[in-house]
C-alpha positions as semicolon CSV with decimal commas, in nm:
position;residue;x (nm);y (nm);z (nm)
1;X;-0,645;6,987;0,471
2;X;-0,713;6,572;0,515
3;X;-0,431;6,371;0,350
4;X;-0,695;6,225;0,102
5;X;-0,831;6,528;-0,012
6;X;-0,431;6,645;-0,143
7;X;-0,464;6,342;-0,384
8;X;-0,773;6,462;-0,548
9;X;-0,713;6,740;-0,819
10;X;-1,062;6,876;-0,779
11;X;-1,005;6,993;-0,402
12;X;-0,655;7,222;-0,496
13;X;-0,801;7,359;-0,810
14;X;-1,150;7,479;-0,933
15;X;-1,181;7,372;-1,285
16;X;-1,512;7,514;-1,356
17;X;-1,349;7,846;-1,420
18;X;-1,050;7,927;-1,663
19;X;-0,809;8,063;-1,427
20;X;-0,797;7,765;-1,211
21;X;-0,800;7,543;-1,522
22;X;-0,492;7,721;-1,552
23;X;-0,273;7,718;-1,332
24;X;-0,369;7,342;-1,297
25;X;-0,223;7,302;-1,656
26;X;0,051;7,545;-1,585
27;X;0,096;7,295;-1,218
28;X;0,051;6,949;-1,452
29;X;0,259;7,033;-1,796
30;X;0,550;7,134;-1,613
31;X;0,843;7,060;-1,856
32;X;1,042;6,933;-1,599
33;X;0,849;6,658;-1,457
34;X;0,957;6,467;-1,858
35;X;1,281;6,440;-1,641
36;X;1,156;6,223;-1,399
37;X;1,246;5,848;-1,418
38;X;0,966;5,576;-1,432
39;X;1,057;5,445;-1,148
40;X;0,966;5,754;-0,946
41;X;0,685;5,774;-1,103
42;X;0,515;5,436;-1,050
43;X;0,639;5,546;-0,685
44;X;0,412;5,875;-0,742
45;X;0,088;5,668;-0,866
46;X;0,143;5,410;-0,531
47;X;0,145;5,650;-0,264
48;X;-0,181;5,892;-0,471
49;X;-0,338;5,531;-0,460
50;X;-0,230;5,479;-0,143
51;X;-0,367;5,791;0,009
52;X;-0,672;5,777;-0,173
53;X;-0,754;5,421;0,019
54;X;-0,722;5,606;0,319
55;X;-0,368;5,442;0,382
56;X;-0,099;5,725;0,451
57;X;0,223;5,525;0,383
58;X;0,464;5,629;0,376
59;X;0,405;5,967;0,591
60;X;0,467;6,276;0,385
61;X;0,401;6,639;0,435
62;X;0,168;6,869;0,279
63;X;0,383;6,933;-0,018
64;X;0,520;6,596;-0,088
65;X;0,181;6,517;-0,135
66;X;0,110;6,712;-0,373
67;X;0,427;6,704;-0,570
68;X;0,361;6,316;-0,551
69;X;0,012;6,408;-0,717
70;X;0,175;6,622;-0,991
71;X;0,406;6,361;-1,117
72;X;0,094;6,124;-1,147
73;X;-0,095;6,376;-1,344
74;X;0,181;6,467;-1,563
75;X;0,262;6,092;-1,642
76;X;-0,048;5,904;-1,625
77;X;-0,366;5,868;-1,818
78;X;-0,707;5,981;-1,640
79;X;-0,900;5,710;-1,809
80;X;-0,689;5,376;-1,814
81;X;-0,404;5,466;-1,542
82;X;-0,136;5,349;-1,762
83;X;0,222;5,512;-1,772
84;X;0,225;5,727;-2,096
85;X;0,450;5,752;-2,348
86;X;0,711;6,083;-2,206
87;X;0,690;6,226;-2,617
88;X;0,305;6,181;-2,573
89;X;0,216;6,381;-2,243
90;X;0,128;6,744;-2,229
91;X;0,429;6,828;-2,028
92;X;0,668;6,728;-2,311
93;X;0,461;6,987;-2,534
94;X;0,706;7,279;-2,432
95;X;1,037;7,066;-2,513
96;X;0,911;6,889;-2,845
97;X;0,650;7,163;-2,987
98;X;0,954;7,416;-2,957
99;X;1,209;7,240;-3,149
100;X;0,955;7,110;-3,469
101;X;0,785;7,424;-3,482
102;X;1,159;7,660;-3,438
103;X;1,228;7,389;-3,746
104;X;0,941;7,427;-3,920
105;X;1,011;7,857;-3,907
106;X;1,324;7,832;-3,971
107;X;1,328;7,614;-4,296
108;X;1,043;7,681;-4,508
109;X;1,174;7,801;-4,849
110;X;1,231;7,474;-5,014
111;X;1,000;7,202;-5,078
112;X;1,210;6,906;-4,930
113;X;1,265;7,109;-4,621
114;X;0,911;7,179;-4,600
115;X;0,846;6,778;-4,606
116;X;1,071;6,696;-4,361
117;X;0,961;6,878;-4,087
118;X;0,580;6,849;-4,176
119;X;0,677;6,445;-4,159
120;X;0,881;6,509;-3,810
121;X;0,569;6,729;-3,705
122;X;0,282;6,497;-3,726
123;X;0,506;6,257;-3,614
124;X;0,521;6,406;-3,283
125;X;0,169;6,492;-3,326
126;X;-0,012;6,121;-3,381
127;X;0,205;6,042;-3,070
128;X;0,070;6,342;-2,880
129;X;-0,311;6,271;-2,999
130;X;-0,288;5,887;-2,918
131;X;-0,158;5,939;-2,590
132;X;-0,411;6,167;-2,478
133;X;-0,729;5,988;-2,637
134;X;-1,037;5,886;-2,446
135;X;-0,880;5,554;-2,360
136;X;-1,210;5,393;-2,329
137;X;-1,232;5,384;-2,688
138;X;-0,944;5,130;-2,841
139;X;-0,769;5,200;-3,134
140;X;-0,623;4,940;-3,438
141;X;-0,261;4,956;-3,575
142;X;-0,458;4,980;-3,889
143;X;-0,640;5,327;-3,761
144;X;-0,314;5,478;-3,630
145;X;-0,107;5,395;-3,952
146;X;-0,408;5,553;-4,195
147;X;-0,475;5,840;-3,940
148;X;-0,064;5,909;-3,954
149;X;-0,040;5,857;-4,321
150;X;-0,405;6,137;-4,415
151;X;-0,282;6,375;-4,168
152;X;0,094;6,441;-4,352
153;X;-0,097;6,409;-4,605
154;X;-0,321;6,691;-4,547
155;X;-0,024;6,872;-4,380
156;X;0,178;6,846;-4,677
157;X;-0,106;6,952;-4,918
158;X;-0,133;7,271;-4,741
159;X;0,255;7,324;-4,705
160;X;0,339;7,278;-5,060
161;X;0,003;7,434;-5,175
162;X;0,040;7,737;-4,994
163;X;0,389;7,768;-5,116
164;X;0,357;7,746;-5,454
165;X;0,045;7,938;-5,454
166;X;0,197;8,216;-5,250
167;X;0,537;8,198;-5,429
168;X;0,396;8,353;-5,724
169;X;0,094;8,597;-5,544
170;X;0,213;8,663;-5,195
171;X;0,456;8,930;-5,012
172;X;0,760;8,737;-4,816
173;X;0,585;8,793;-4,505
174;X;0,310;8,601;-4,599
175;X;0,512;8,295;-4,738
176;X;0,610;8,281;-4,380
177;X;0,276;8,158;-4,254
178;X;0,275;7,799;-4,465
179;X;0,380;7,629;-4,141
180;X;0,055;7,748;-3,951
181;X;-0,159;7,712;-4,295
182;X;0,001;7,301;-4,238
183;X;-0,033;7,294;-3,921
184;X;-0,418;7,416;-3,868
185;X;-0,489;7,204;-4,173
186;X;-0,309;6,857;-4,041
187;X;-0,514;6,906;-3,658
188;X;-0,837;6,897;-3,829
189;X;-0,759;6,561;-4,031
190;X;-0,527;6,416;-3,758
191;X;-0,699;6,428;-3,445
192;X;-1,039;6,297;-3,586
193;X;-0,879;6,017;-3,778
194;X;-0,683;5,949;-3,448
195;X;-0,931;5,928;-3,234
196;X;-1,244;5,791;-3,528
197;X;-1,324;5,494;-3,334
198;X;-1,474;5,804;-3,076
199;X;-1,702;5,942;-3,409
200;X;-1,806;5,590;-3,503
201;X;-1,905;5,369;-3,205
202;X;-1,918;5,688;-2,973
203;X;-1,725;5,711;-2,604
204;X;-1,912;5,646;-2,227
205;X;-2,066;5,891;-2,096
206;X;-2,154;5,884;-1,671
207;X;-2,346;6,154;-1,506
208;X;-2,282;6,313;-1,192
209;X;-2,188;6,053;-0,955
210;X;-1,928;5,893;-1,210
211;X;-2,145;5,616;-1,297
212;X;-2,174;5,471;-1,673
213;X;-2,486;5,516;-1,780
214;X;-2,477;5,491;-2,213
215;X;-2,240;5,600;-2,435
216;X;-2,283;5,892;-2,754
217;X;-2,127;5,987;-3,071
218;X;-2,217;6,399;-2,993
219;X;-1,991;6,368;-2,678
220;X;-1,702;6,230;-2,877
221;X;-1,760;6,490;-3,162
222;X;-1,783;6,796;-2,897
223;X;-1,445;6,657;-2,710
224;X;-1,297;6,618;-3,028
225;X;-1,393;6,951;-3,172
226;X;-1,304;7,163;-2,850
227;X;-0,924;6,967;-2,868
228;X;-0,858;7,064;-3,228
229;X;-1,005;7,410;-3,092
230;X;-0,762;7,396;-2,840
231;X;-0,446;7,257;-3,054
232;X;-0,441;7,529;-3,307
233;X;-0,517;7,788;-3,020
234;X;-0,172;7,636;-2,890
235;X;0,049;7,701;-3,202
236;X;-0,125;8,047;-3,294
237;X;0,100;8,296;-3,080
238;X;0,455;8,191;-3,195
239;X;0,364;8,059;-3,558
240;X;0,169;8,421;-3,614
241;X;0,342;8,647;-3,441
242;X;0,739;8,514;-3,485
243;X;0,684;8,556;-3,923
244;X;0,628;8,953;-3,845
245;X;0,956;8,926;-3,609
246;X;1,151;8,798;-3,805
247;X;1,095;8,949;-4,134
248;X;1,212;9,286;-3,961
249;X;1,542;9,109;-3,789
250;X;1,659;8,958;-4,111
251;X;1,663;9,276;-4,255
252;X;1,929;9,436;-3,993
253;X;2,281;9,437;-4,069
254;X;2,334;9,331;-3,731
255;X;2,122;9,010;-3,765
256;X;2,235;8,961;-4,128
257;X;2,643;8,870;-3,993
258;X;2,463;8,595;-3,769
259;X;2,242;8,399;-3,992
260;X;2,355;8,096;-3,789
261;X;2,165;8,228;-3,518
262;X;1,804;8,207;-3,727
263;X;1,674;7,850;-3,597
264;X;1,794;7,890;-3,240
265;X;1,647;8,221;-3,193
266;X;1,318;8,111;-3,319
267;X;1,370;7,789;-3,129
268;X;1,393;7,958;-2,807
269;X;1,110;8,235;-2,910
270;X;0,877;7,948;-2,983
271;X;0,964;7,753;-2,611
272;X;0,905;8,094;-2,482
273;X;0,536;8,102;-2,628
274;X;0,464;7,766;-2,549
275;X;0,519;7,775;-2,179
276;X;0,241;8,026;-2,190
277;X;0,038;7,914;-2,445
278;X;0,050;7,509;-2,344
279;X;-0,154;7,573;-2,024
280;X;-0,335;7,815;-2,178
281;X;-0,517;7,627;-2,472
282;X;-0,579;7,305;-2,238
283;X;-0,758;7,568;-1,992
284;X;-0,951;7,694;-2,296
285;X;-1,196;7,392;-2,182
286;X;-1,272;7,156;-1,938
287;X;-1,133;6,813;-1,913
288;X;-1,473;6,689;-1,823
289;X;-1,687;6,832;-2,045
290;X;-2,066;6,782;-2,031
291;X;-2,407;6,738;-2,294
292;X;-2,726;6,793;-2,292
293;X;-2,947;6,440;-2,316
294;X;-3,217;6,644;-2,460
295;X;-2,946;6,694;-2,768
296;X;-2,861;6,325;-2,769
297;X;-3,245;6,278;-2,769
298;X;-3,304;6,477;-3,115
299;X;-2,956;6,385;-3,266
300;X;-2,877;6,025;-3,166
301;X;-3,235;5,853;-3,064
302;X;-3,118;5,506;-3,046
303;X;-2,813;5,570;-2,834
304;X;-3,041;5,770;-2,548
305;X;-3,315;5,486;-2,584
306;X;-3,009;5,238;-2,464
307;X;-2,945;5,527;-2,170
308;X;-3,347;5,485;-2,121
309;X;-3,331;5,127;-2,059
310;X;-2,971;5,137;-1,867
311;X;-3,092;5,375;-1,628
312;X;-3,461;5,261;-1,625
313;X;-3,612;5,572;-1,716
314;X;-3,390;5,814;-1,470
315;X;-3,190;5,968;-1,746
316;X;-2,977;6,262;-1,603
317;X;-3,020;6,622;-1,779
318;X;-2,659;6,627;-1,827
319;X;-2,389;6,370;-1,929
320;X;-1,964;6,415;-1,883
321;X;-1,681;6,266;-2,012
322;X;-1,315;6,335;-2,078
323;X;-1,304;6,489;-2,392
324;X;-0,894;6,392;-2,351
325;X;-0,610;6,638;-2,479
């Protein structure tokens, strides 16, 4: 295979179809590239940028190619190139989604624990959703501060109100799903109040050669959508399936002489679903998704009349853009 083609995702995996999506994901969020200083990885974007030019310095195999190419898609955004924050990227998701959501388990029966690690959560969560925005679209202090603030909000909402309501109406086992009730609620406030400069003035849009030909509202709304999709998807496994474990443990006497054990094992459990599950919901759809300009045509008129005029009257049948993370 040429050197420049190793540099170029597209030509190791397919990512038209799931199972190459993948194990690209499974490849790029590898929990142990978070490791890797900055240093090494400005190194990694130089010699990807390097080969791409067509200049093969310094000489590397095959595999130090591509590793070189894995540590500049773990680190760096696709739209602006810029080093991302290591709590932000998809390969800390593993690390960080395991110990808030083993917390979140874990300590659920009183209120103030219940706020704490909803607050800790969407922490980690408005630092996840800026990172991997469409960068094409900026975003104020302003924005990020009332996007943070409505999404705990929402998150704590549904904590509290599911406890209380459940408290009173609800078996044990079911009181164990307020973290996922918080968590499904928070991703559909969060992530669209993140990323509402998207909704409002709409993202670019290129068509198949990569060129910019308008922008649309629809594409940001679909990319959003399919990412809060894909988000929930992400959590599901541990935060529906660990409740139904553990309500059977705790009842052994075993289990019962080593309570101290509760948040680690859960801890662990959730890392466990997450190295599965992290690859799997960012397969769930492409990176690059696509719409139809007939759609923009009926829905957003006076966005495809600027594509008209852009592309003087050669307006593609389909549009793409990153629909981010």
């Amino acid at each position: 295979m040429a050197a420049q083609s190793l540099v170029n995702v597209e030509n190791l995996f397919d990512l038209n179809t799931f199972k190459d999506r993948f194990q690209y994901y499974a490849w790029m969020t590898d929990p142990r590239t978070v490791l890797v200083s900055s240093d090494r990885l400005l190194q990694a974007k130089k010699i990807v940028e390097n080969y791409r030019a067509g200049e093969q310095t310094p000489k590397l195999t095959p595999e130090e190619v591509k590793y070189n190419l894995k540590l500049y898609s773990s680190a760096f955004h696709p739209d602006s190139g810029e080093l991302q924050n290591f709590a932000g990227r998809m390969s800390f998701q593993v690390p960080g989604g395991m110990l808030i959501t083993g917390g979140m388990l874990a300590f659920y029966r009183t209120v103030p624990a219940v706020v704490l690690w909803q607050f800790l959560n969407q922490s980690f969560n408005a630092i996840v959703n800026y990172t991997n925005r469409n960068a094409n679209s900026p975003t104020s202090v302003t924005q990020l501060g009332l996007s943070f603030a409505t999404a705990t909000s929402a998150a704590l909402v549904a904590a509290i109100g599911c406890k209380n309501y459940w408290a009173k109406r609800a078996s044990p086992l079911l009181q164990r799903y307020v973290p996922f009730a918080a968590v499904a609620a928070a991703n559909c406030v969060n992530i669209p109040f993140m990323r509402q400069n998207e909704i409002i003035n709409g993202i670019d849009v290129k068509n198949a050669d990569g060129e910019i030909v308008g922008q649309s509202r629809l594409a940001a709304i679909k990319g959003i959508s399919e990412v809060i999709i894909s988000r929930i998807t992400m959590a599901a496994p541990g935060m529906l399936l660990l409740p139904v474990v553990m309500e059977r443990l705790e009842k052994l006497p075993a289990y019962k002489r080593i309570k101290w054990i509760n948040a680690p094992f859960q801890t662990l459990m959730v890392g466990c679903f997450l190295c599965f599950m992290v690859p799997t919901a960012c397969a769930l759809f492409p990176q690059q998704c696509s719409l139809d300009t007939k759609t923009m045509s009926t829905f957003e008129p006076e966005l495809y009349k600027d594509m008209v005029k852009r592309t003087g009257g050669n307006v593609p049948d389909r549009v793409y853009f990153n629909k981010g993370l």
